[in-house]
C-alpha positions in Angstrom: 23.0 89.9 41.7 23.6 86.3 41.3 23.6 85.0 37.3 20.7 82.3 37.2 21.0 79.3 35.0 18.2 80.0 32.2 20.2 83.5 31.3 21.8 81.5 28.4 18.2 80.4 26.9 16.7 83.7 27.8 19.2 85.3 25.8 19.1 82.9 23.1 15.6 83.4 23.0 15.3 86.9 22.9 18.4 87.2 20.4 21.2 89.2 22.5 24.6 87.4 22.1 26.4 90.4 24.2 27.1 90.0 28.2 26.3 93.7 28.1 22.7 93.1 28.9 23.2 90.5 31.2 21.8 92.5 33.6 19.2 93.5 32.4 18.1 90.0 31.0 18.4 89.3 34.9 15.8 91.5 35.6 13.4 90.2 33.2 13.6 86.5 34.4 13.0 88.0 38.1 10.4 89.8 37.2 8.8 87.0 35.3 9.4 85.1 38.5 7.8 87.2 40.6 4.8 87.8 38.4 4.3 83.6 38.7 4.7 83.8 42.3 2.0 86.7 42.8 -0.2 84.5 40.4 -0.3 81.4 42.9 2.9 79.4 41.2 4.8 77.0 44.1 8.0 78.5 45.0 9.8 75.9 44.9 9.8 75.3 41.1 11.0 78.9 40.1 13.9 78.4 42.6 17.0 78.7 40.2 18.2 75.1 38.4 14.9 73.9 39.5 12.9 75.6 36.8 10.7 72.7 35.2 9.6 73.1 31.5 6.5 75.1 31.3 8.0 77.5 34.3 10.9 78.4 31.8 8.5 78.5 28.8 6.5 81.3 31.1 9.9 83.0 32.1 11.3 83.2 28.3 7.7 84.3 26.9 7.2 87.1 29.7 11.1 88.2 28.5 10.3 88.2 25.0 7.1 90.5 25.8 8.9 93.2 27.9 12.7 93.1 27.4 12.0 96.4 24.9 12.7 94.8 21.8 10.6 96.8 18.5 7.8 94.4 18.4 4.5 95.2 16.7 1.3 95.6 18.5 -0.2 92.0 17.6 3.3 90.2 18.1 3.0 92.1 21.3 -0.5 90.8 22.2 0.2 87.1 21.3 3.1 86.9 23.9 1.0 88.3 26.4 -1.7 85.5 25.2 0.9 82.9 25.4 2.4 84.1 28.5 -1.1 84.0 30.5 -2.1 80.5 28.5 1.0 79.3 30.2 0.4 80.1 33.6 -3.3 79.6 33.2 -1.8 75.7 32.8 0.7 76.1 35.7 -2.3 76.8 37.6 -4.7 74.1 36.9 -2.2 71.1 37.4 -2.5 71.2 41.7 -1.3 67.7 41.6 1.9 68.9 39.6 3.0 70.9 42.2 2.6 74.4 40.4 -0.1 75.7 42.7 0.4 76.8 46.0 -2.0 74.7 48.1 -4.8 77.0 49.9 -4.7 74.7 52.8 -1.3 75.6 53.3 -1.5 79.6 52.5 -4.0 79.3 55.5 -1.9 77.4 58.0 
């Protein structure tokens, strides 16, 4: 498993200062990857290095939400708010590149 370059600000984000969980910080940011891809996000902008802004805002916010840390139920519920308000606006910027053209899913 290759390290990708946003494990540093994952971890930073989600607080974990040991390579220990390196792994499984991996996981998270793949998950969070494929979770964008299933929801229509371009390929090409969750490709590693070429993560723009608001993809790595989604990928830290969907860690934070399932990496297993003690949360509470409505800290819980407003990272899954802010993870879908997130890709809700990945989604409605075609012109951005963040969508995956339906003419081309069709091709």
């Amino acid at each position: 498993m290759s390290t990708p370059t946003i494990l540093p600000m994952v971890k930073t984000a989600l607080h974990v200062t040991s390579s220990l969980f390196d792994e499984l910080v991996t996981l998270q940011i793949d998950a969070a990857k494929e979770d964008l891809l299933r929801c229509g996000v371009e390929s090409s902008i969750l490709e590693d290095g070429s993560e723009t802004a608001l993809v790595k805002q989604a990928i830290i916010v969907y860690a934070q939400g399932h990496f297993g840390l003690e949360i509470d139920t409505g800290q819980a519920s407003r990272l899954e708010d802010s993870y879908k308000r997130v890709v809700l606006d990945l989604l409605s910027h075609v012109e951005t590149g963040y969508l995956v053209a339906k003419e081309a899913e069709d091709e």
